[in-house]
DRENPA-3360 file (N, C-alpha, C; in nm, 2 decimals, always signed):
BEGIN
1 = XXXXXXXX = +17.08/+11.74/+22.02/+16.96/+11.66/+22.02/+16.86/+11.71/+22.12 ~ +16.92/+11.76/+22.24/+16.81/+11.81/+22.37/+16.73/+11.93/+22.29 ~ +16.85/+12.01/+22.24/+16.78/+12.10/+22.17/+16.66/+12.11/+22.12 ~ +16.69/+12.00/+22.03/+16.62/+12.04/+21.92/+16.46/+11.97/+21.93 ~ +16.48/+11.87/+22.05/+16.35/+11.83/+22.13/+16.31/+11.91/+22.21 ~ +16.36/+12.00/+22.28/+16.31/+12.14/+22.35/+16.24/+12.27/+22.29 ~ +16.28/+12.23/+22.13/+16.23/+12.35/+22.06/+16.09/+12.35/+22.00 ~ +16.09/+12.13/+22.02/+16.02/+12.09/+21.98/+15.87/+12.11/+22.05;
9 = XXXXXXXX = +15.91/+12.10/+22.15/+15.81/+12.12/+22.29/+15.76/+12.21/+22.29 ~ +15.83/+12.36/+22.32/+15.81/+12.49/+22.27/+15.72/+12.50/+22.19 ~ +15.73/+12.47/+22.07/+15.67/+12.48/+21.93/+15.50/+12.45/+21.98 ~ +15.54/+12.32/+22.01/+15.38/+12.24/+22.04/+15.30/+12.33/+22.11 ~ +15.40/+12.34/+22.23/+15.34/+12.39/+22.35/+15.25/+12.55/+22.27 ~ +15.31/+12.66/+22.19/+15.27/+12.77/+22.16/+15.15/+12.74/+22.06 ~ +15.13/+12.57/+21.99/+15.03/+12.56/+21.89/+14.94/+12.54/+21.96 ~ +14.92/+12.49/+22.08/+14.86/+12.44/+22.19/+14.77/+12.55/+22.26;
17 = XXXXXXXX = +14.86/+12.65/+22.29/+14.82/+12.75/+22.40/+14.72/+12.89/+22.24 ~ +14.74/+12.89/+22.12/+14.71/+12.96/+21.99/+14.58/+12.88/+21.99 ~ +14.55/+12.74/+22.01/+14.42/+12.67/+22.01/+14.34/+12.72/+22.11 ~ +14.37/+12.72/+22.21/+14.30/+12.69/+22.36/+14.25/+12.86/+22.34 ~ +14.36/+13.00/+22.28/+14.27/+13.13/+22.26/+14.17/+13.14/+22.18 ~ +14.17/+13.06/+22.05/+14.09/+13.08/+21.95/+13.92/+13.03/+21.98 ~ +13.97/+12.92/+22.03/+13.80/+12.85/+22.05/+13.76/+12.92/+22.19 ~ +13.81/+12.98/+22.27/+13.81/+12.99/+22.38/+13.71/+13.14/+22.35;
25 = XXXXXXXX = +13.58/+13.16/+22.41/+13.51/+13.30/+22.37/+13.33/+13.21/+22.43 ~ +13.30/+13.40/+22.44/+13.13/+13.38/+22.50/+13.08/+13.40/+22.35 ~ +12.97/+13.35/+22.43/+12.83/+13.34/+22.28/+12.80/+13.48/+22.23 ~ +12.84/+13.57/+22.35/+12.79/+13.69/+22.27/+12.88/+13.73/+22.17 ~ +13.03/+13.76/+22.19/+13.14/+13.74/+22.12/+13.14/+13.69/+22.00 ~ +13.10/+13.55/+22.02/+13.06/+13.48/+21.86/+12.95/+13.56/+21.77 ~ +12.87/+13.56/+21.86/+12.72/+13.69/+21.74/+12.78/+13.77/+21.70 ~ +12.90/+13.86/+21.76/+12.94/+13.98/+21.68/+12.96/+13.92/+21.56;
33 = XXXXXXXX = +13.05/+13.82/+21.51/+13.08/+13.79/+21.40/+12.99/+13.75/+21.31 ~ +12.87/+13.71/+21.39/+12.76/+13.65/+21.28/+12.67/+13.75/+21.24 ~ +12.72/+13.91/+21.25/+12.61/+14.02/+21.26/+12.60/+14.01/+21.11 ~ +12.52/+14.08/+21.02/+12.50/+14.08/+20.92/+12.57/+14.25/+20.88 ~ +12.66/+14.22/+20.74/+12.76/+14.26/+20.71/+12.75/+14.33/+20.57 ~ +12.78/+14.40/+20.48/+12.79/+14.44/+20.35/+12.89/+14.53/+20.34 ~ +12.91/+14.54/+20.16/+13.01/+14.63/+20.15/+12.95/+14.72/+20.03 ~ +12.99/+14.84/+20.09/+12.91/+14.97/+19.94/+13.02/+15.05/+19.95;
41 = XXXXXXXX = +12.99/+15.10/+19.81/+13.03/+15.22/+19.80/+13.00/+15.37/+19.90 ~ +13.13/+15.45/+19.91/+13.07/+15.57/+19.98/+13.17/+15.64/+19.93 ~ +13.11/+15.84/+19.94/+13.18/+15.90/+19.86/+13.23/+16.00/+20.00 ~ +13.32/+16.01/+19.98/+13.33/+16.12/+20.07/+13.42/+16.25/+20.04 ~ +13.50/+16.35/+20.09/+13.58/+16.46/+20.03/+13.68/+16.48/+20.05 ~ +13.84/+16.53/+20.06/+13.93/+16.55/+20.09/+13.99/+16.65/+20.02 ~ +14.06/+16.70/+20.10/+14.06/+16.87/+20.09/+14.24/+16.86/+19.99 ~ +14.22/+16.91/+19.92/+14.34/+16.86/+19.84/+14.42/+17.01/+19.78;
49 = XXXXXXXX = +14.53/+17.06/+19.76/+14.59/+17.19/+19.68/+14.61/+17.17/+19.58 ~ +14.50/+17.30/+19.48/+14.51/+17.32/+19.36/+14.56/+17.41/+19.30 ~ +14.69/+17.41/+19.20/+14.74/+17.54/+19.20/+14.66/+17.61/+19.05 ~ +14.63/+17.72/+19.07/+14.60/+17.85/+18.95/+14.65/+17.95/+18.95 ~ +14.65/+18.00/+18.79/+14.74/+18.15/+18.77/+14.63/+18.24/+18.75 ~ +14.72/+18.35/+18.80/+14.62/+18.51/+18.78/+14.72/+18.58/+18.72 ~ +14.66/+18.70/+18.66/+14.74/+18.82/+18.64/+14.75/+18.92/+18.70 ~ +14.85/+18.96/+18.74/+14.87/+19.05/+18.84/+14.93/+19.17/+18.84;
57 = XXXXXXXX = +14.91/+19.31/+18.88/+14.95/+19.41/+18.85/+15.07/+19.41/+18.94 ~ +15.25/+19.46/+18.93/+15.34/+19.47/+19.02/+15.39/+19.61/+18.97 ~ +15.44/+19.68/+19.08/+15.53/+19.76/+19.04/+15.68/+19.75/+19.05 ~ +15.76/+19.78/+18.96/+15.92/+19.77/+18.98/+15.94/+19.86/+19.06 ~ +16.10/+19.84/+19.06/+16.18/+19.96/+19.13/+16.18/+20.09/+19.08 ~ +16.11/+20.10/+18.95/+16.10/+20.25/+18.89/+16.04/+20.34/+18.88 ~ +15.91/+20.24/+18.94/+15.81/+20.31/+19.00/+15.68/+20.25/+18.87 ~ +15.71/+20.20/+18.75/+15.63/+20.15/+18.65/+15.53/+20.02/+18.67;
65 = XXXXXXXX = +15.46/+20.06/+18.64/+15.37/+19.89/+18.67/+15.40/+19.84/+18.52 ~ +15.38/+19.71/+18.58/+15.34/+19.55/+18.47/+15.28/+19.49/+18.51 ~ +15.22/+19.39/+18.44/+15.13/+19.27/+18.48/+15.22/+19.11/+18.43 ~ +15.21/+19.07/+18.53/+15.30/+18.93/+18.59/+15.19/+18.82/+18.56 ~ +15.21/+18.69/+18.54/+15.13/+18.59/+18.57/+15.23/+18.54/+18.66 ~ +15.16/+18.52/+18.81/+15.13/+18.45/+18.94/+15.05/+18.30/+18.95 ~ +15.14/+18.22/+18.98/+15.08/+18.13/+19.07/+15.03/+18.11/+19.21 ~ +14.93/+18.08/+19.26/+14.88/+18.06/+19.35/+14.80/+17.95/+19.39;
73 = XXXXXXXX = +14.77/+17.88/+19.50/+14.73/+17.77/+19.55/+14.59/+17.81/+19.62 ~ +14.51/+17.70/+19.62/+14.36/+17.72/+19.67/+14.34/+17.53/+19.74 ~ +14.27/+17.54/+19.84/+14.23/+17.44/+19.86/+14.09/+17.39/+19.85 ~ +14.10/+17.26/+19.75/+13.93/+17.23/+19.68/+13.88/+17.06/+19.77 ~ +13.77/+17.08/+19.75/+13.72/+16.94/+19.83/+13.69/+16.85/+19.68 ~ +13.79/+16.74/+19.68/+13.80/+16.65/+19.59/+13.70/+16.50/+19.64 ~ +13.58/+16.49/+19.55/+13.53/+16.36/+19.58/+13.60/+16.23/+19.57 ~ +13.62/+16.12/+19.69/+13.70/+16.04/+19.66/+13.59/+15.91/+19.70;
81 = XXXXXXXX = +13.59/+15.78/+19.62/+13.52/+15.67/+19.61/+13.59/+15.56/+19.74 ~ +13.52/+15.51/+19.80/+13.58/+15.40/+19.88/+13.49/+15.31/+19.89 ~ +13.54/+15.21/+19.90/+13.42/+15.02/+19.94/+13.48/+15.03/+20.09 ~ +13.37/+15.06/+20.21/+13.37/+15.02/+20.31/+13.26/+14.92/+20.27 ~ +13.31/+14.83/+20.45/+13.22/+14.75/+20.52/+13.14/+14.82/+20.62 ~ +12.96/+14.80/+20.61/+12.89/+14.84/+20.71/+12.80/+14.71/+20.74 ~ +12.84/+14.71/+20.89/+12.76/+14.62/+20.98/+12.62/+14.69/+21.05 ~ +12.57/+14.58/+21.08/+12.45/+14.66/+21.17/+12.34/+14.48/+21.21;
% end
């Protein structure tokens, strides 16, 4: 029973001390929140690997050439869409 009236206290006490932070603030502090706010679109790029084939001249061990298709990678700037928030 002590317990569980100590835990009780506890409890209160932490809902108590959670109030007294929240309201607790300057005026300037509050305006941050009242700044005027929006959300848009913006595009921006991200550099992403793309793979493509070529054809390629190799020579064997025989000394004979042939032509191989090769894979290879390239890095491309890929437009990507985001909803940020801009304040001001």
């Amino acid at each position: 029973m002590k317990l569980v009236q100590a835990l009780r206290r506890l409890a209160f006490g932490g809902l108590l001390a959670a109030g007294a932070l929240m309201t607790g603030g300057t005026k300037a502090e509050a305006s941050h929140w009242c700044s005027h706010c929006h959300y848009e679109w913006v595009v921006s790029y991200v550099p992403r690997q793309v793979p493509y084939t070529k054809v390629v001249k190799v020579v064997d061990h025989y000394g004979y050439p042939r032509y191989v298709t090769k894979t290879f990678w390239r890095t491309v700037q890929v437009p990507v869409k985001k909803y940020v928030k801009v304040c001001y």
